[in-house]
Structure formats: C-alpha cells, structure tokens
Backbone of each chain as ProteinMPNN parsed JSONL, in Angstrom:
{"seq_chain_A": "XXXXXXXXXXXXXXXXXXXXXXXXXXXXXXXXXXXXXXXXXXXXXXXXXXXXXXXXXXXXXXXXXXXXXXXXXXXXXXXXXXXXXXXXXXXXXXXXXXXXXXXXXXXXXXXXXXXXXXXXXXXXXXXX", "coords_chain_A": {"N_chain_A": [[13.005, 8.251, 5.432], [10.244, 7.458, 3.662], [8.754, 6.745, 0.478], [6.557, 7.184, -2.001], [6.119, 6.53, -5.535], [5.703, 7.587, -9.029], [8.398, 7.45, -10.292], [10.814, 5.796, -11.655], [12.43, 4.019, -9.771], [15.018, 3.646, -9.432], [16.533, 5.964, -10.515], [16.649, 7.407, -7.771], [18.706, 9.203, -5.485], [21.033, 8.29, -3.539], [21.127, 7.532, -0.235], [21.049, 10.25, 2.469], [20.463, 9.652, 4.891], [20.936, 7.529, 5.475], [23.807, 7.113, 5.818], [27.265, 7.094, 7.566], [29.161, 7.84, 10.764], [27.886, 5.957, 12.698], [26.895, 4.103, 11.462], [27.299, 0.611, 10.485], [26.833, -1.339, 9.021], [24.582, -1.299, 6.318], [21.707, -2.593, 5.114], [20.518, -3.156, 1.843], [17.688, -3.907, -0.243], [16.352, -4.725, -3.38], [13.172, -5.061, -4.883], [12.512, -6.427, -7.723], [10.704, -6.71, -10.776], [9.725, -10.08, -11.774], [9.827, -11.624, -14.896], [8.24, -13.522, -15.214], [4.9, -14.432, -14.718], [2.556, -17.016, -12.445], [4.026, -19.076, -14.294], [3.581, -17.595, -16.889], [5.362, -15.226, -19.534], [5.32, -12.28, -18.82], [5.965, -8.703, -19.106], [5.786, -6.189, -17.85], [4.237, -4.799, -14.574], [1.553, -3.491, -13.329], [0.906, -1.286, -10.782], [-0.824, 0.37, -8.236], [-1.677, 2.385, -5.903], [-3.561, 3.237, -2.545], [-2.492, 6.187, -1.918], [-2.573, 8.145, 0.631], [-2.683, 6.415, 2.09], [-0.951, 4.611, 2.279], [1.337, 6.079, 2.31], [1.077, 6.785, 5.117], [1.689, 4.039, 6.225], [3.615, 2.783, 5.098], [5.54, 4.609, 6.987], [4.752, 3.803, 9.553], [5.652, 1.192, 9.752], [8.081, 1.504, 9.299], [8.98, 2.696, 11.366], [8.033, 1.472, 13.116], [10.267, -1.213, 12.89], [12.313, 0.634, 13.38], [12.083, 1.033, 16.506], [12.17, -1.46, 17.113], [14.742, -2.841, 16.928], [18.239, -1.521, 16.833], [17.802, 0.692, 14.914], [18.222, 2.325, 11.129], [16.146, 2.724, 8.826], [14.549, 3.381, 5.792], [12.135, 3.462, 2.81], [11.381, 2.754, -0.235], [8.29, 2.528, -2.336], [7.361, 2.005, -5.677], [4.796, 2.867, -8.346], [2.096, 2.49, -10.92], [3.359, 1.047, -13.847], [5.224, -0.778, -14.225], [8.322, -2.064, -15.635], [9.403, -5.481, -16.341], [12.064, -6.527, -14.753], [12.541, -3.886, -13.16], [13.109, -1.715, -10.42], [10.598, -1.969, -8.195], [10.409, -2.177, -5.189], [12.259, -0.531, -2.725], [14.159, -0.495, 0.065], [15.731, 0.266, 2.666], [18.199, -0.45, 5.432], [19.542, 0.298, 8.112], [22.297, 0.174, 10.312], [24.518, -0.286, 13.449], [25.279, -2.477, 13.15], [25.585, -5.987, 11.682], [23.315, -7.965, 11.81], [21.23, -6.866, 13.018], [20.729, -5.133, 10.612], [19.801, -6.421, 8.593], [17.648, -8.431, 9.523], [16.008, -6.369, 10.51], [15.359, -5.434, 7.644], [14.212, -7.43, 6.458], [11.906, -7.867, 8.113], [11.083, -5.58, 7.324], [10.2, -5.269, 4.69], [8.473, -7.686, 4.831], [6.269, -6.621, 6.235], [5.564, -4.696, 4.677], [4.183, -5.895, 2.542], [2.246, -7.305, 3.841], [0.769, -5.583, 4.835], [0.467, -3.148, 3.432], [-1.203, -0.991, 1.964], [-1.341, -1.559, -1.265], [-1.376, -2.78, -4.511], [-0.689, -5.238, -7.205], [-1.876, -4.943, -10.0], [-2.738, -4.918, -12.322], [-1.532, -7.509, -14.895], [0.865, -7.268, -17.751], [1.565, -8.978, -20.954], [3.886, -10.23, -22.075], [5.273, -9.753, -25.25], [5.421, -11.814, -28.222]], "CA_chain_A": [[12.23, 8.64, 4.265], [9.146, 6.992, 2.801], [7.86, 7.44, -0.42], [5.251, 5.871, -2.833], [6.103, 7.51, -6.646], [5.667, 6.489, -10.29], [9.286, 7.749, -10.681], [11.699, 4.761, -11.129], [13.287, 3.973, -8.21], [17.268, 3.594, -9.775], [17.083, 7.516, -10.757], [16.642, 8.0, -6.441], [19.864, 9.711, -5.094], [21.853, 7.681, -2.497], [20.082, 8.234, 1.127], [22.136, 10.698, 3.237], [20.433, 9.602, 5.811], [22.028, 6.453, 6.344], [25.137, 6.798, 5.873], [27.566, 7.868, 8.614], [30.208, 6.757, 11.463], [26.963, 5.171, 13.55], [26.055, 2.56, 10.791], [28.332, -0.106, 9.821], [26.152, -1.989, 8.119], [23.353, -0.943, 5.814], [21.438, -3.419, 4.017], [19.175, -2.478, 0.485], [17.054, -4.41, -0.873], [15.475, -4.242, -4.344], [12.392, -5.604, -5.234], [12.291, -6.027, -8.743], [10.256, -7.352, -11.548], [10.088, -11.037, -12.891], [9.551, -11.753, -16.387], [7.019, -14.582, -15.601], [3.801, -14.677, -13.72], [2.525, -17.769, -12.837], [4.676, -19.588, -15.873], [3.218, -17.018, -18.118], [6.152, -14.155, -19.482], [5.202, -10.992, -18.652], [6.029, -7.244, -19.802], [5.204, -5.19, -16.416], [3.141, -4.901, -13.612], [0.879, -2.149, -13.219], [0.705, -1.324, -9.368], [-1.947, 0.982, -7.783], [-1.903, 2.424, -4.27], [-4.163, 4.358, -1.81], [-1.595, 6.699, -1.808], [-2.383, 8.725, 1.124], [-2.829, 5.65, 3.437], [0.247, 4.01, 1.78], [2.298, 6.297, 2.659], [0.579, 6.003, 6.418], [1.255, 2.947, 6.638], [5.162, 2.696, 5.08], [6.035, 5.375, 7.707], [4.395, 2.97, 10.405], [6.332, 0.126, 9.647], [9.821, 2.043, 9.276], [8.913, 3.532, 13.205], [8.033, 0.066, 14.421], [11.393, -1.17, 12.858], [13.3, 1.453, 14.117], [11.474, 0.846, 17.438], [12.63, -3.211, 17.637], [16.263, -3.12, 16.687], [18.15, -0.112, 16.55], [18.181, 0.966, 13.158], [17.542, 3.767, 10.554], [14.852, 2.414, 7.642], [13.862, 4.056, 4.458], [11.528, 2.706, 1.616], [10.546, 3.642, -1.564], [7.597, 1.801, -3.622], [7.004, 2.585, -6.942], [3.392, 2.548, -8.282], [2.028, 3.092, -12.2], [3.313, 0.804, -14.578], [7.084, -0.45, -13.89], [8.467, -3.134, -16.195], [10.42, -6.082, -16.045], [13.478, -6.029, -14.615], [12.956, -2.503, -13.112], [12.808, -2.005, -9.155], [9.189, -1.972, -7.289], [10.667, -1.682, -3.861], [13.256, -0.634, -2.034], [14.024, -0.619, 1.236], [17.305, 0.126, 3.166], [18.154, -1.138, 6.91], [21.464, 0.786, 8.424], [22.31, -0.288, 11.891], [26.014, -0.305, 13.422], [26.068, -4.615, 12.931], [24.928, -6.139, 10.332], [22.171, -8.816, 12.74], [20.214, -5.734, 13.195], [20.316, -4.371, 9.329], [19.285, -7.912, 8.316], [16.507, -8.844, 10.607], [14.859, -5.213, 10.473], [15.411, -5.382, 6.605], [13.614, -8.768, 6.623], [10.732, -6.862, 8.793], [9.955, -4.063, 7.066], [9.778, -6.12, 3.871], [7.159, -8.651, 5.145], [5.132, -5.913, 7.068], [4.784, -3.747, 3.839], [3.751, -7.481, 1.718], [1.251, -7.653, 4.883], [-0.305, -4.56, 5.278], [0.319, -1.561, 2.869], [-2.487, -0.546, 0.287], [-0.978, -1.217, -2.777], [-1.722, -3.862, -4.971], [-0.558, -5.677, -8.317], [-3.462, -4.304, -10.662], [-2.529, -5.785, -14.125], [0.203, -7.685, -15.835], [0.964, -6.974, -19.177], [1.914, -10.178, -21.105], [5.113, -10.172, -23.177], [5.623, -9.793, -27.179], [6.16, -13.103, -28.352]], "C_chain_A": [[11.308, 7.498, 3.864], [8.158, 7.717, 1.54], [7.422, 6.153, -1.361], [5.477, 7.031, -4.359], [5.916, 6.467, -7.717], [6.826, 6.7, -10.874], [10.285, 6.441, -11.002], [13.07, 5.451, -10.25], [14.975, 3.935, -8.386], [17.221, 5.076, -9.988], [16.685, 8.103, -8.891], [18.15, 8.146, -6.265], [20.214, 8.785, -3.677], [21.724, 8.29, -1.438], [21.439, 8.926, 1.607], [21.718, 10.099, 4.394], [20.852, 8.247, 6.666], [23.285, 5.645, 6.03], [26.1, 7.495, 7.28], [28.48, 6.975, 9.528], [29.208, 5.754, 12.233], [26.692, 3.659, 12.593], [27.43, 1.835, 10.092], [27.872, -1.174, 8.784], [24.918, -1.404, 7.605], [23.365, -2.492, 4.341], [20.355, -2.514, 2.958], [19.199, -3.704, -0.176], [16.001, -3.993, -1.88], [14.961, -5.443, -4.703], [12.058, -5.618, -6.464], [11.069, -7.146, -9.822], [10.292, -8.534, -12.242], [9.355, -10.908, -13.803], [8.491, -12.722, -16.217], [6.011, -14.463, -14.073], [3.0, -15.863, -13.709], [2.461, -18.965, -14.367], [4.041, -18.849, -16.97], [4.57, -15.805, -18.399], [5.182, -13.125, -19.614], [6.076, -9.771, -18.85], [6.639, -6.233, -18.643], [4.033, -5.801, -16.004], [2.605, -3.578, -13.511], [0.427, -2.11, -11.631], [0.033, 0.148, -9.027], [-1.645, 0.567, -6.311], [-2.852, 3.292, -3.714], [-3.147, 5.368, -1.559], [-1.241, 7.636, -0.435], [-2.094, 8.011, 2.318], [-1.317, 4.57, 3.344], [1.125, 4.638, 2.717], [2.58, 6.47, 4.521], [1.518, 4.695, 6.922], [2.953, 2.147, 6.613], [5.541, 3.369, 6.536], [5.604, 4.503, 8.905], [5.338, 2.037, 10.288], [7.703, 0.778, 9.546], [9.424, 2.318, 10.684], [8.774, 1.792, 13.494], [9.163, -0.909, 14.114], [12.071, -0.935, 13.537], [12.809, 1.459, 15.725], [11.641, -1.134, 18.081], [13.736, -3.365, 17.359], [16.54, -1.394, 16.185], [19.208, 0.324, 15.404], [17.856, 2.425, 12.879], [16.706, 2.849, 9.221], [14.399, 3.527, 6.613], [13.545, 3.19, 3.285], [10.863, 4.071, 0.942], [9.436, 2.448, -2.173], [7.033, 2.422, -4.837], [5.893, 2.059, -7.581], [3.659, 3.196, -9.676], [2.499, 1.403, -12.658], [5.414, 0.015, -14.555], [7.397, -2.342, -14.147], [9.715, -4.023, -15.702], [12.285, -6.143, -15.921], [13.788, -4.949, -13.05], [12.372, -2.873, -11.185], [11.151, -1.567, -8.515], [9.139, -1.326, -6.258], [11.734, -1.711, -3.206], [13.308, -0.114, -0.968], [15.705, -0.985, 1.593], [17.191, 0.296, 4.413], [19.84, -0.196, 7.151], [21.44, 0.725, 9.809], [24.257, -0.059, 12.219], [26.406, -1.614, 13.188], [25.001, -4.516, 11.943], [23.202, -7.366, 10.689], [21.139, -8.012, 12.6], [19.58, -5.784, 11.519], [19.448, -5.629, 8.809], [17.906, -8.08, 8.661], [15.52, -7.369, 10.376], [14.727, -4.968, 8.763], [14.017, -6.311, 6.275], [11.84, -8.306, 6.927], [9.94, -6.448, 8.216], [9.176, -4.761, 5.454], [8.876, -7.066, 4.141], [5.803, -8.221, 5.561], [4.621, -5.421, 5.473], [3.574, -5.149, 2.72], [2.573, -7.459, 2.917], [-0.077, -6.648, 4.663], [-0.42, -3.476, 4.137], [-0.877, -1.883, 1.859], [-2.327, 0.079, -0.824], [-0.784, -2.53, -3.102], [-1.23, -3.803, -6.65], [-2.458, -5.552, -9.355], [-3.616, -5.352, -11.94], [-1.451, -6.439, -14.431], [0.021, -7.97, -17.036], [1.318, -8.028, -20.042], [3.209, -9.316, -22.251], [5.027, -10.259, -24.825], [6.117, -10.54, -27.236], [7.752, -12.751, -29.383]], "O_chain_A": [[11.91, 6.43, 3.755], [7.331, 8.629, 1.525], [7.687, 4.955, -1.464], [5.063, 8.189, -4.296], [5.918, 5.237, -7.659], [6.832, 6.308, -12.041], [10.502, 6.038, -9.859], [13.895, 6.354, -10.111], [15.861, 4.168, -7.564], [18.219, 5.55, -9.444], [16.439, 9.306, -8.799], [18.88, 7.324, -6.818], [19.348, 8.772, -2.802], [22.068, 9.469, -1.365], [22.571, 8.511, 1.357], [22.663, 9.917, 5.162], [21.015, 7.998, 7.86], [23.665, 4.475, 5.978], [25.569, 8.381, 7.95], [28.654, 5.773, 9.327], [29.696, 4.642, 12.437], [26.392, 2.529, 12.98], [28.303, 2.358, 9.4], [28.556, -1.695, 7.903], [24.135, -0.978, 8.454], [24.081, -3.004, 3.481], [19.648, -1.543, 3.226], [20.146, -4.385, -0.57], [15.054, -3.247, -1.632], [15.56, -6.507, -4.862], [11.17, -4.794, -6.685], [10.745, -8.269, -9.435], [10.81, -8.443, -13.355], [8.327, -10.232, -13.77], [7.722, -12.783, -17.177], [6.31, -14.428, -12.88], [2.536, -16.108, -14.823], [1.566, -19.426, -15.075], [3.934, -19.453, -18.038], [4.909, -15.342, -17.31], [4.304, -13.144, -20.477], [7.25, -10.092, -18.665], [7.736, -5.674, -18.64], [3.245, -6.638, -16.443], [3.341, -2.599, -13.632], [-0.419, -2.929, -11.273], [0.486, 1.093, -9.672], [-1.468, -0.492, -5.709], [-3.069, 4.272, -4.427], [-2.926, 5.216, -0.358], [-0.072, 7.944, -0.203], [-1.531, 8.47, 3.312], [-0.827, 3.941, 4.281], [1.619, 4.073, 3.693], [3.648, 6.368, 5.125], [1.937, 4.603, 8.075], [3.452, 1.386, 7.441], [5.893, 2.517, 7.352], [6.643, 4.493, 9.565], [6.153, 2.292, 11.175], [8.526, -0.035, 9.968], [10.199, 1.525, 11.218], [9.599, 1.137, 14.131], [9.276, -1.693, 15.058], [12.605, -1.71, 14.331], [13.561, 2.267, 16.27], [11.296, -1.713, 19.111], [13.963, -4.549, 17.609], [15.856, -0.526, 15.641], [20.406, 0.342, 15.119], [17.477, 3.337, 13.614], [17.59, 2.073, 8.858], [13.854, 4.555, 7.015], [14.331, 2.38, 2.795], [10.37, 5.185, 1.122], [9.967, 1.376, -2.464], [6.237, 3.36, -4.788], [5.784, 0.835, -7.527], [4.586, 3.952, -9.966], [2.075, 0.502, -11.934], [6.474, 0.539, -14.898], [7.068, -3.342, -13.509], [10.665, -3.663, -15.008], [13.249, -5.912, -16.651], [14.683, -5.047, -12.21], [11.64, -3.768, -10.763], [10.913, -0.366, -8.647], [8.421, -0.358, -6.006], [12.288, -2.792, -3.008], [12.54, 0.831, -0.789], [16.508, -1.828, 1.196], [16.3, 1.037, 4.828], [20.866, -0.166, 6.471], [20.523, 1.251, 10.441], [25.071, 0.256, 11.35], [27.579, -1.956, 13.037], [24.14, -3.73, 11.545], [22.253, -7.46, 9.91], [20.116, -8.428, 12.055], [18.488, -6.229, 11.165], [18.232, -5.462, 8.714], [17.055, -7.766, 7.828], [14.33, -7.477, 10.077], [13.826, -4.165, 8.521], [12.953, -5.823, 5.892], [10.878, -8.408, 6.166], [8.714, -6.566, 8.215], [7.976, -4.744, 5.178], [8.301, -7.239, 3.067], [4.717, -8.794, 5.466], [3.491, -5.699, 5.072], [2.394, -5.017, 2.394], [1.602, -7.852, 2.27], [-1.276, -6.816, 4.445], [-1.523, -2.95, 3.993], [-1.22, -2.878, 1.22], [-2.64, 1.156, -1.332], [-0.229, -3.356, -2.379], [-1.296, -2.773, -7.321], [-3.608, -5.977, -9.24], [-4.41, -6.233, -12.271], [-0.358, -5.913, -14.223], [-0.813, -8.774, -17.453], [2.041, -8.264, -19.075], [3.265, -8.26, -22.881], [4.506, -11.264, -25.308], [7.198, -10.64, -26.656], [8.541, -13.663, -29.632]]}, "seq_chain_B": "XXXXXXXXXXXXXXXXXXXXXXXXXXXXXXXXXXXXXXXXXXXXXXXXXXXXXXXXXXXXXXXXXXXXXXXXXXXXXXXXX", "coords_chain_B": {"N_chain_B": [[-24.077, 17.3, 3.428], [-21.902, 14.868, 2.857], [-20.067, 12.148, 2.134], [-17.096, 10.739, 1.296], [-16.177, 8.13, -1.253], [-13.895, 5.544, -1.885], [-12.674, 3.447, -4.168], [-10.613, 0.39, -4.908], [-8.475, -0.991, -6.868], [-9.341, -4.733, -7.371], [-12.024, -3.72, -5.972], [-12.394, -1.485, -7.275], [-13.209, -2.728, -10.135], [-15.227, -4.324, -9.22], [-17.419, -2.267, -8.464], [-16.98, -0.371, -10.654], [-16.048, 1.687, -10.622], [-14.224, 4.357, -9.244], [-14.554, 6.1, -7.559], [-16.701, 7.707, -5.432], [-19.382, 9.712, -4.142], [-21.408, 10.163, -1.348], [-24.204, 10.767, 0.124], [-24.461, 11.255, 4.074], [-26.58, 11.134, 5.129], [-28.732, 9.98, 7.713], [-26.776, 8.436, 9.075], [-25.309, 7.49, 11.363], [-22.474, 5.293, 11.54], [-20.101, 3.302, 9.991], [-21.447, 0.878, 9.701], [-24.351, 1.828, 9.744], [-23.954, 3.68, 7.336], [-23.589, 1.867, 4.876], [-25.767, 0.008, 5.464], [-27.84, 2.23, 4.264], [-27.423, 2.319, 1.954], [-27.567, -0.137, 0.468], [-28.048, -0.923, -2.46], [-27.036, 1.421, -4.329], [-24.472, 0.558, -3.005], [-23.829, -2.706, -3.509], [-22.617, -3.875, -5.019], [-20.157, -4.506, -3.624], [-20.684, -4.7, -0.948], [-21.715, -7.143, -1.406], [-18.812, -8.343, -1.277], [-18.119, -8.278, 1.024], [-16.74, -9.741, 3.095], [-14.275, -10.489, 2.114], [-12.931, -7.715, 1.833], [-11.36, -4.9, 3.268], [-12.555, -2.083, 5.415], [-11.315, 1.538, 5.62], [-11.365, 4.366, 7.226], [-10.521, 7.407, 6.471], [-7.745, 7.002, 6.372], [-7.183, 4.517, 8.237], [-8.009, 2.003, 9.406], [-11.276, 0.612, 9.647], [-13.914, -0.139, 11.428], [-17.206, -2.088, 11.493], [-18.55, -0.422, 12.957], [-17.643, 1.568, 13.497], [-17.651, 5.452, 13.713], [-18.969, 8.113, 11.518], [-18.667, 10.935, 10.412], [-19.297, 14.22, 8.17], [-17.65, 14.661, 5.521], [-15.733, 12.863, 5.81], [-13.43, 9.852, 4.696], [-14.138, 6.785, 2.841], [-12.745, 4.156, 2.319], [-12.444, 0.856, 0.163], [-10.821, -1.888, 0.676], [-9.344, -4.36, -1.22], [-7.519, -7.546, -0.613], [-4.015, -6.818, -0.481], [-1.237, -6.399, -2.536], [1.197, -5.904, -2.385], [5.16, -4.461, -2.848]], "CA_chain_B": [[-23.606, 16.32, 3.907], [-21.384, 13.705, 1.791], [-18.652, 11.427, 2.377], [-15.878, 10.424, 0.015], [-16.549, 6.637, -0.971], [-12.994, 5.279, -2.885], [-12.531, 1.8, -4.245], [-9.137, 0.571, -5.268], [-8.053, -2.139, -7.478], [-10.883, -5.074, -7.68], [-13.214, -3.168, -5.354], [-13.288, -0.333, -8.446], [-13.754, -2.988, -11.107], [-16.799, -4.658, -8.647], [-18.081, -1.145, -9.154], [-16.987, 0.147, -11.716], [-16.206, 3.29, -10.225], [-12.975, 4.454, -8.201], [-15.283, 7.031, -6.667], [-18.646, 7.982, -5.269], [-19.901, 10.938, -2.962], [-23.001, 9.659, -0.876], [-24.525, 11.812, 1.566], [-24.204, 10.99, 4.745], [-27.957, 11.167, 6.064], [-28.706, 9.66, 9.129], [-26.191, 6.967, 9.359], [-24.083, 7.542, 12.189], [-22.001, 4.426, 12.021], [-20.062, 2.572, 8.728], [-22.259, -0.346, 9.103], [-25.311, 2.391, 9.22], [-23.801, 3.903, 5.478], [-23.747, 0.504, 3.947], [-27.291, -0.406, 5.515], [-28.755, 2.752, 3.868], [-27.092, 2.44, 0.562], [-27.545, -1.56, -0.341], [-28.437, -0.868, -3.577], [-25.575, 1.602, -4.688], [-22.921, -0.269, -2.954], [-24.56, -3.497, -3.868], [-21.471, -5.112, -5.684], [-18.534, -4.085, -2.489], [-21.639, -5.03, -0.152], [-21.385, -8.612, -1.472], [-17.744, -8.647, -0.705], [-17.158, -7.316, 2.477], [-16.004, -10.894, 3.742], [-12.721, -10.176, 2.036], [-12.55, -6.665, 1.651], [-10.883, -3.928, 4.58], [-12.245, -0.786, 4.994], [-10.691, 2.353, 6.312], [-12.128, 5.581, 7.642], [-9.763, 8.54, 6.981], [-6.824, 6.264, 6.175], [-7.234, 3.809, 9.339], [-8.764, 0.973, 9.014], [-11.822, 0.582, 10.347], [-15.26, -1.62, 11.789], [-18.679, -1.547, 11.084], [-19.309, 0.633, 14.378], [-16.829, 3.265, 13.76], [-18.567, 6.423, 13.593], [-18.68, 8.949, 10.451], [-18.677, 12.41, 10.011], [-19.208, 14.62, 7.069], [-16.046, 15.132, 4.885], [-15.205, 11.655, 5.775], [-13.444, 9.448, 3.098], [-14.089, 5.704, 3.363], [-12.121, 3.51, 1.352], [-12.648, -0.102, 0.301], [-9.709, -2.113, 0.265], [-8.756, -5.463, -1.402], [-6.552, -7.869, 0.109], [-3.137, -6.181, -0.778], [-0.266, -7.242, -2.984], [2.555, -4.632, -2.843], [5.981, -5.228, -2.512]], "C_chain_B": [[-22.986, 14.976, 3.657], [-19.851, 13.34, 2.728], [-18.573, 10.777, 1.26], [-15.82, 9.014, 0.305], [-14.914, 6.234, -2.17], [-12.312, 3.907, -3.205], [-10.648, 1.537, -5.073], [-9.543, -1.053, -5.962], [-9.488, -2.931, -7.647], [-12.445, -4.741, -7.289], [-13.887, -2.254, -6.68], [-13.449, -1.305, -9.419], [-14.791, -3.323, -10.99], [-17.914, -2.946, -9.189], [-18.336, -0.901, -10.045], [-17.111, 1.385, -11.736], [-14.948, 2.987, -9.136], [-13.355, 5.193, -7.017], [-16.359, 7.362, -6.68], [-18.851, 8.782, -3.966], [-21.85, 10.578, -2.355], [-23.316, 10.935, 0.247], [-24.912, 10.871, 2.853], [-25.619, 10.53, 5.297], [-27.963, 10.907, 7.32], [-27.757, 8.849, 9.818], [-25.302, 8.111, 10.188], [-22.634, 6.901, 12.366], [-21.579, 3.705, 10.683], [-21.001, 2.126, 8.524], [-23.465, 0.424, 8.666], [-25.275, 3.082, 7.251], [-24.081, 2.548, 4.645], [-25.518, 0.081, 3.754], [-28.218, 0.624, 4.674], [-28.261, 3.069, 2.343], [-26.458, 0.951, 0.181], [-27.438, -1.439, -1.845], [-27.199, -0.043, -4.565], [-24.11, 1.018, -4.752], [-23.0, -1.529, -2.568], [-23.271, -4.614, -3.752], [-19.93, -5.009, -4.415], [-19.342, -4.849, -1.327], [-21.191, -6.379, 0.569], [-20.174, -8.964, -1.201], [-17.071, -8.292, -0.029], [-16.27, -8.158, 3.42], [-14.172, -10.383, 3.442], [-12.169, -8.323, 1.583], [-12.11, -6.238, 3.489], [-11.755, -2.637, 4.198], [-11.536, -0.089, 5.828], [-11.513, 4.081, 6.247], [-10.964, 6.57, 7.461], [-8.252, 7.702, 7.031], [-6.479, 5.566, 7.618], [-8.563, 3.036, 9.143], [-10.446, 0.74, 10.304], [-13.196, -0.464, 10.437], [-16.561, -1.171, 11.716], [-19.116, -0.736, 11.905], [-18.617, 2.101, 14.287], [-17.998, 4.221, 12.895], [-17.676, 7.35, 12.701], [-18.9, 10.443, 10.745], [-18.768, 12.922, 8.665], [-17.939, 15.311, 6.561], [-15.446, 13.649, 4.847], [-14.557, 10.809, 4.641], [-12.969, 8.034, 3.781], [-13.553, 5.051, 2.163], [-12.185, 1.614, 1.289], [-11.504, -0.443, -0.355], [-9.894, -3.804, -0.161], [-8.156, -5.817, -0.831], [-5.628, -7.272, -1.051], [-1.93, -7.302, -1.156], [0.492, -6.659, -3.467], [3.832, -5.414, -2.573], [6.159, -6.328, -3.63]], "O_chain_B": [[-23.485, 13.986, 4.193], [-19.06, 13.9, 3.487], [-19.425, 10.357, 0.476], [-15.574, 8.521, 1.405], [-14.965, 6.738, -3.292], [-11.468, 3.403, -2.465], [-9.856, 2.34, -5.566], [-10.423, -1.878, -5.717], [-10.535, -2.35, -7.931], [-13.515, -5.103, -7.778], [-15.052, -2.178, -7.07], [-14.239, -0.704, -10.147], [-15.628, -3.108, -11.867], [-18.802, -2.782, -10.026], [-19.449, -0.99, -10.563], [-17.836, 2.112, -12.414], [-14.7, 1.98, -8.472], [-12.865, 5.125, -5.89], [-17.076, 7.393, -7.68], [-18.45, 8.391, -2.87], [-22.967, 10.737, -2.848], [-22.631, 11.714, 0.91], [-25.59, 9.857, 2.691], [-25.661, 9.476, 5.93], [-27.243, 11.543, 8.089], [-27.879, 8.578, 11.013], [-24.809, 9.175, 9.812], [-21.737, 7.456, 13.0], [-22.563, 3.378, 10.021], [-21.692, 2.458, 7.562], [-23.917, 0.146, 7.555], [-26.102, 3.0, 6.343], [-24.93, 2.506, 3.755], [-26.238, -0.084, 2.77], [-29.302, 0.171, 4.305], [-28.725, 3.999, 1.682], [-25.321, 0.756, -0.248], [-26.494, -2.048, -2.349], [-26.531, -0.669, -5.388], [-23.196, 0.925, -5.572], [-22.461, -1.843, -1.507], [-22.988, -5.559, -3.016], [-18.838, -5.531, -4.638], [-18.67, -5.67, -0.703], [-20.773, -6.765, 1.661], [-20.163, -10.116, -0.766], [-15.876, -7.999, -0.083], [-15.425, -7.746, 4.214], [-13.258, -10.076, 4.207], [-11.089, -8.001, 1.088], [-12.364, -6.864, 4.518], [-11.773, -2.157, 3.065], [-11.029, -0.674, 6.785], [-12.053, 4.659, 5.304], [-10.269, 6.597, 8.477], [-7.63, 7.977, 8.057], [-5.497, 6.026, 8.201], [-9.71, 3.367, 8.841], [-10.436, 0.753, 11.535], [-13.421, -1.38, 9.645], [-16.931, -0.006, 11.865], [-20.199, -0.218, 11.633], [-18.879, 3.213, 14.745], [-18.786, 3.976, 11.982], [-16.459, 7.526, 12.764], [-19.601, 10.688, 11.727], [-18.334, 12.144, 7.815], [-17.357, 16.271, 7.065], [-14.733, 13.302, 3.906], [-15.081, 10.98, 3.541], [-12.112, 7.839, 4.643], [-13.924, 5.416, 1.047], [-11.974, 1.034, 2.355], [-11.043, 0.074, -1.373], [-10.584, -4.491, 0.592], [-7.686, -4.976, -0.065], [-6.02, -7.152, -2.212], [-1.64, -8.38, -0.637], [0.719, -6.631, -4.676], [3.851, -6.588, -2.203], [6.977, -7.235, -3.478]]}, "name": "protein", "num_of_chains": 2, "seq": "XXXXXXXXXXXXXXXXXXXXXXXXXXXXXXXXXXXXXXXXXXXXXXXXXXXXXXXXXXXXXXXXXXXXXXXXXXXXXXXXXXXXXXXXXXXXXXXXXXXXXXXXXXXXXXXXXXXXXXXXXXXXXXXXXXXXXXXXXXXXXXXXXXXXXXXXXXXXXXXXXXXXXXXXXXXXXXXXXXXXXXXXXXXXXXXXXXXXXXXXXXXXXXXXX"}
C-alpha cells in the first residue's frame, strides 16, 4: 500500500498485509513532527504534494525495495497541515529477519527524502 | 490545443499561480514551450537551474516532446518525509 492523505496517519488500521507466518520481523517507522525549526518552536508544518506523481513515485520506491531485499513495504505520507508531535510518515518494512526489515526500512525512507514531490510549504510558529 | 502548466510549492509563489493552461502552438518540444512563452513563464524561466520538471508525472528534459492534454509540472527541490 501507498498512500499520500491529509487524514492523520495514527487513525490508519494495522496493515494486513504484513503480517503473517512469512515475516518475522516488521519494522515501522514514524516520522513525526518537531517542535523546533531551525531553533525556532514551531506549531505544524504545512506539507504540499503533486499528488498524482507522489503517489508514482512512493509506489516506485516500495517495488525497488521489495526488488533488493526480500521484503513487503508500505508507506503512508500525510500532506495539509499536520502538527507537532503528529506523524508525517510512515513506512513499514516486513521481511522474515530483521537485516532485511532494517536496511529496506532505511531505503525507502531516504529514497522518498530524495525523490518524492512533496515538500515542507510553511511552518507555523508556536503561541508563546 | 492547451497543456496543463502546474507549479508547486515555491515555483507557485515565483508565479503566483498553481496553474496555467497555455496552448500548445507550434512547440513540439518542453524547451520549445518555454522558448515561446518567456514572458508568461518569466519568473520559473529564471529558475530552471534548480527547478525539475515533469511531463505527465515523469520527469522530464528540455527535448522531451509534448502533446496536447499534456500536464507539465514545475517542481522545487523536494522536502517530504
């Protein structure tokens, strides 16, 4: 699964798809919000994507993952307005070892930071 | 004969527009759209050093060739994740 929503990402339902006797390890990683942007506190981030090429482009990077270690991959990024604290991105690695889940976790997280087309738009500054 | 022009993040504030429908005319070729609309896309023009674009969600080079319906998108460097 890949998806790009303005839903927050903690009300997503627990993947079926990688769970199971094949995976013994699944890693998830959440990308969440700090409170300070360079040393300033911040509120939220307001994130903006091409949405159609986004989601292009996630689904690319989960296949070329799942195509270098043999895994299962699913990400979510969340776009709109999504305050501190709250998750951005997540991204889950399920492999039968945990070398794999790790390393293709690692991956998919650096590729999407590389390539996807979605960008930090605004940050909101904090109420003193 | 138009193609779908769509700026994202600082590309639409350079504008000042998220979107713009040009007609295609003669240009066969990105770089030909740009060359025959300096003046419209004036302010993305000037920063094509660090911009991407993409043809149809695939990124693409001043030679790739257009069609009508097309939707070209100017991208910022990216900071998702």
């Amino acid at each position: 699964m890949v998806l790009v929503t303005t839903a927050p990402l903690e009300s997503l339902p627990p993947s079926n798809v990688l769970r199971g006797p094949a995976f013994g390890a699944v890693v998830t990683f959440h990308g969440a919000v700090r409170g300070d942007e360079q040393g300033e506190p911040i509120a939220a981030i307001a994130y903006e994507a091409y949405e159609s090429m986004a989601l292009k482009s996630l689904q690319a990077v989960a296949e070329r993952a799942e195509s270098r270690w043999p895994v299962r991959v699913e990400i979510a990024h969340r776009i709109g307005r999504v305050a501190v604290g709250e998750i951005s991105l997540l991204v889950e690695a399920a492999g039968a070892h945990r070398a794999e889940a790790f390393q293709a976790c690692q991956f998919v997280i650096d590729e999407i930071k590389r390539e996807a087309p979605i960008w930090k738009v605004d940050y909101e500054k904090a109420r003193p | 004969m138009s193609i779908q022009l769509l700026f994202f993040a600082q590309a639409a504030r350079w504008m000042g527009a998220s979107h713009l429908a040009l007609d295609l005319g003669g240009a066969a070729t990105l770089g030909q759209l740009l060359r025959e609309n300096e003046r419209p896309l004036a302010p993305v023009i000037a920063q094509l050093k660090v911009l991407r674009i993409a043809v149809n969600q695939q990124f693409a080079g001043l030679e790739t060739p257009l069609r009508d319906g097309d939707e070209v998108a100017f991208l910022p460097p990216v900071s998702g994740g």
